[in-house]
C-alpha positions in Angstrom: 0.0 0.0 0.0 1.5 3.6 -0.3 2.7 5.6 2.6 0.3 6.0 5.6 2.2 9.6 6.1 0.7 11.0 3.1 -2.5 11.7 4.7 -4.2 13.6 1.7 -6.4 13.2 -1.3 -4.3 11.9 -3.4 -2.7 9.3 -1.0 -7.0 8.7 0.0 -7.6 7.8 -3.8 -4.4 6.1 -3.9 -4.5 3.9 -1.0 -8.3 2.9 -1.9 -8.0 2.4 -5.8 -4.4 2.6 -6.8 -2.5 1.0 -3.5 -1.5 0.6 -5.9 13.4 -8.3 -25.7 15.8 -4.7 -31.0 18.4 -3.2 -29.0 16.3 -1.8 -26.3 14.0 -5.0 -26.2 17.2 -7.1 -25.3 17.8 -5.3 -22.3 18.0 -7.4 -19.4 15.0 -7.5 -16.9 13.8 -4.2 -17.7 10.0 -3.8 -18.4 9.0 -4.9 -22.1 6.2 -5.9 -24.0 5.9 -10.0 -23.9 5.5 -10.0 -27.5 7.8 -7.5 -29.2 7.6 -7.9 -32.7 4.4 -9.0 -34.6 2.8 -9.1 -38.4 0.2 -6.4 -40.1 -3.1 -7.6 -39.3 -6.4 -6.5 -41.8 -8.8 -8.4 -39.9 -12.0 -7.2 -39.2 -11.5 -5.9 -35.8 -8.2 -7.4 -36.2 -6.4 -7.6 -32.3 -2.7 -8.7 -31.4 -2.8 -9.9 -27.6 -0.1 -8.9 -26.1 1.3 -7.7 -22.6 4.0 -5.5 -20.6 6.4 -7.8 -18.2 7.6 -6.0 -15.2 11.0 -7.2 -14.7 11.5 -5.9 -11.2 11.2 -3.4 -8.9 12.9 0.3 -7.7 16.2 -0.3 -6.4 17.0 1.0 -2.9 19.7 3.6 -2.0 21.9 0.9 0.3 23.4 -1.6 -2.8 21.3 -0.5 -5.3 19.6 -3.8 -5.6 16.0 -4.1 -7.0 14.4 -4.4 -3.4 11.4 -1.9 -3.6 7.5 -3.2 -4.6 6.1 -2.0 -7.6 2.7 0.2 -6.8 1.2 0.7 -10.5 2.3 0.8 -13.6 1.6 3.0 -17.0 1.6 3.0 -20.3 1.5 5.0 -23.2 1.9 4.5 -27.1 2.4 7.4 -29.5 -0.8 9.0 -30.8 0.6 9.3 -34.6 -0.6 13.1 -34.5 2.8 15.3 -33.7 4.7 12.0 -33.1 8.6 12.0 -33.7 8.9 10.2 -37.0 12.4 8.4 -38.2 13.9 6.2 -40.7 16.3 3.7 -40.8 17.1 4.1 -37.0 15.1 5.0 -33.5 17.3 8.2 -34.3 17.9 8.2 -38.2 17.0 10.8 -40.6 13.7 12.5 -39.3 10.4 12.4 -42.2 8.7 15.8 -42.3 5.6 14.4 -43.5 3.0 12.1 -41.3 2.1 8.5 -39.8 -0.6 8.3 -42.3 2.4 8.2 -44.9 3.8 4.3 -43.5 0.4 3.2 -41.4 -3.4 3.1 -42.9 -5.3 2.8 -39.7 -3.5 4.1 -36.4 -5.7 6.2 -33.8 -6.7 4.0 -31.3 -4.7 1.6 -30.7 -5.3 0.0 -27.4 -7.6 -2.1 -25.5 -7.5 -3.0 -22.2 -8.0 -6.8 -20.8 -9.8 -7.1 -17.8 -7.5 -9.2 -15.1 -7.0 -8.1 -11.6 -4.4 -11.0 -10.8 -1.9 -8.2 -9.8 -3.4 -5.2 -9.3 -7.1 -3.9 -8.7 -8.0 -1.3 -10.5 -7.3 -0.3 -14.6 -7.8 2.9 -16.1 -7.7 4.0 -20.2 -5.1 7.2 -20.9 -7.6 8.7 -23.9 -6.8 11.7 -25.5 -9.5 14.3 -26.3 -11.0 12.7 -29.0 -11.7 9.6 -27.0 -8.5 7.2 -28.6 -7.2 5.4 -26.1 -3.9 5.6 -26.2 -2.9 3.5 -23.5 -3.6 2.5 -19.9 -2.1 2.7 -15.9 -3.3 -0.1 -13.5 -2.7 -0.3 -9.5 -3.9 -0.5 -6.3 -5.0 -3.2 -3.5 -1.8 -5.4 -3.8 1.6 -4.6 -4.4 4.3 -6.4 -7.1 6.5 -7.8 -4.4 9.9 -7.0 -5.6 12.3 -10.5 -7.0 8.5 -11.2 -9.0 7.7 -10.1 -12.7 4.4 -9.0 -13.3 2.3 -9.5 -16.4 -0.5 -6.9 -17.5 -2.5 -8.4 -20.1 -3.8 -5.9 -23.4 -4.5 -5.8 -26.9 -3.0 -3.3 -30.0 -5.9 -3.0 -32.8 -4.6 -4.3 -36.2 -2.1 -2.5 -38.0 -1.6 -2.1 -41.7 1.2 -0.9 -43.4 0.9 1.6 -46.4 1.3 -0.5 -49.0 2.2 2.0 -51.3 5.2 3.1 -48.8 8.8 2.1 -48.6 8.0 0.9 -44.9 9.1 -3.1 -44.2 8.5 -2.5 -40.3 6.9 0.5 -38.4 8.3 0.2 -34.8 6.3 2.1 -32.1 8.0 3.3 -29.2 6.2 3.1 -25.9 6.4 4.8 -22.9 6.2 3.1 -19.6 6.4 4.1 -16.0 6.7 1.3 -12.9 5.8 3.1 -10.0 7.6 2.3 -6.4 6.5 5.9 -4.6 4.0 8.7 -5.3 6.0 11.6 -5.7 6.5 15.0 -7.5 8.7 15.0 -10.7 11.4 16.2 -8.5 11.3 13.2 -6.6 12.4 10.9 -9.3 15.2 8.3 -8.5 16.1 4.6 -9.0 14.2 4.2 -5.7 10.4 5.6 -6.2 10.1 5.0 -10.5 11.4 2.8 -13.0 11.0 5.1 -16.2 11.5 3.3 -19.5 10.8 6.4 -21.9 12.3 7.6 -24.5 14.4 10.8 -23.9 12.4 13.3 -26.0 13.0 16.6 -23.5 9.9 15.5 -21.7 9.7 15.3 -17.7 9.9 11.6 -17.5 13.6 11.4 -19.4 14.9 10.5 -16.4 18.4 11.5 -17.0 20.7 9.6 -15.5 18.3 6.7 -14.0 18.3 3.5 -14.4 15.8 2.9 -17.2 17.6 6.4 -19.2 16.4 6.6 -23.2 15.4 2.4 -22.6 11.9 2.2 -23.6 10.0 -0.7 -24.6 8.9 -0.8 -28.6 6.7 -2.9 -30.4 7.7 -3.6 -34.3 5.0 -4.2 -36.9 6.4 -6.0 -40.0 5.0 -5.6 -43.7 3.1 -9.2 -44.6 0.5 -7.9 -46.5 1.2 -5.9 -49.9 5.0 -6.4 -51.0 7.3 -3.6 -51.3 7.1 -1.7 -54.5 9.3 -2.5 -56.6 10.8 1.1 -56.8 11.8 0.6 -52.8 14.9 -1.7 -53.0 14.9 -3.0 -49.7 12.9 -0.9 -48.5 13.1 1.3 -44.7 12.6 0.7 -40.9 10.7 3.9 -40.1 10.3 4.7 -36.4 7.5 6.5 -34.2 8.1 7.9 -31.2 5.5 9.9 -28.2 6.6 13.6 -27.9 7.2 15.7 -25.7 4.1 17.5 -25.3 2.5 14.0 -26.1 4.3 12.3 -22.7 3.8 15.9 -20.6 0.0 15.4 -21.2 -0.6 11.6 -21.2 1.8 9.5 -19.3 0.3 10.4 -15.4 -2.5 8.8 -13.1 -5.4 10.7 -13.3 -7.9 9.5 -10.6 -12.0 11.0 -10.7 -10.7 14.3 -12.3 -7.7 14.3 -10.2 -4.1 13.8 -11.3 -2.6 10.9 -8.6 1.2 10.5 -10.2 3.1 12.9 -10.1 2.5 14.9 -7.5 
């Protein structure tokens, strides 16, 4: 549960709802999505299941071992609108034009799956238009720390342009473990796990643990083939912005923001 000395609204709505592998896949331990790299998918209604592995927990200020519980966890993918777009790598040559250019049918691309085996409560991160863009879950137990924990969702089918140079569109996510409810000045190995992409936002976490190691979800072409005029075509990459992370990755609890402070 969080700390009984933060006697407050936000540790109230906390305690009762929240209480609460690629290069960067490969990482060791750090908090991925189970299923890294899938297929396009045209199905009607088309779903990939799918879910983010906790690896551990906040490591404590003694030996820096992974010691501290996990509270809640969230989650956010890009929303395609003023997303950072590259090619060829995460941080290659940067395209000027839009997502619509490499992906047909991206806006909302998440669904939750109801399961409670960890924590108690799940919320959708939706931007104004109503796409749900992603999700945080916490509260009643804890993730002991030395256990992983698995939170079950599903990404809507994605198709590839077919008239694009695209072989894979990799999304970067953004993810936050959370081991203590604190202001953004109270950042550190021991209270967050940030696995973000370092974009100028406030969740960079310069020199943490998780620093510019965010978990990323490749979509390969299957469908159409590459036009011939592509060669062998590009990797293009899409990651949240700034403003993007600023405005979606937080706990917002009955109109009031939990995490961060």
């Amino acid at each position: 549960m969080f700390r009984s000395a933060i006697m407050n609204y936000r540790a109230f709505a906390l305690m009762g709802i929240i209480g609460l592998t690629g290069a960067w896949q490969s990482a060791h331990a750090h908090t991925r999505l189970k299923t890294p790299v899938i297929q396009e998918n045209a199905a009607n209604h088309g779903s990939n299941y799918n879910d983010v592995v906790i690896g551990h927990g906040c490591q404590n200020t003694t030996d820096g071992a992974s010691t501290i519980d996990t509270l809640g966890t969230v989650v956010v993918f890009p929303d395609g609108k003023d997303s950072i777009i590259t090619t060829g790598t995460v941080d290659g040559a940067a395209h000027t034009g839009t997502l619509s250019d490499f992906v047909t049918n991206w806006g909302s691309p998440v669904t939750i799956i109801q399961d409670s085996s960890v924590f108690s409560h799940q919320e959708y991160i939706k931007d104004s238009l109503g796409n749900k863009l992603g999700f945080w879950t916490g509260g009643g137990k804890v993730l002991k720390a030395g256990y992983r924990g698995v939170f079950p969702f599903t990404t809507a089918g994605v198709v590839i342009e077919p008239t694009s140079c695209a072989k894979s569109v990799t999304f970067v996510v953004a993810i936050a473990d959370i081991c203590e409810i604190t202001d953004t000045s109270g950042f550190s190995n021991a209270t967050v796990q940030l696995w973000t992409p370092a974009v100028g936002s406030i969740y960079d976490g310069v020199g943490l643990h998780g620093y510019n190691s965010p978990a990323t979800l490749k979509v390969t072409r299957s469908i159409a083939p590459l036009p011939s005029s592509c060669g062998d075509g590009v990797d293009v990459f899409v990651k949240p912005s700034k403003a993007q992370l600023e405005r979606d990755l937080r706990i917002n609890f009955n109109g009031t923001q939990i995490w961060p402070k």
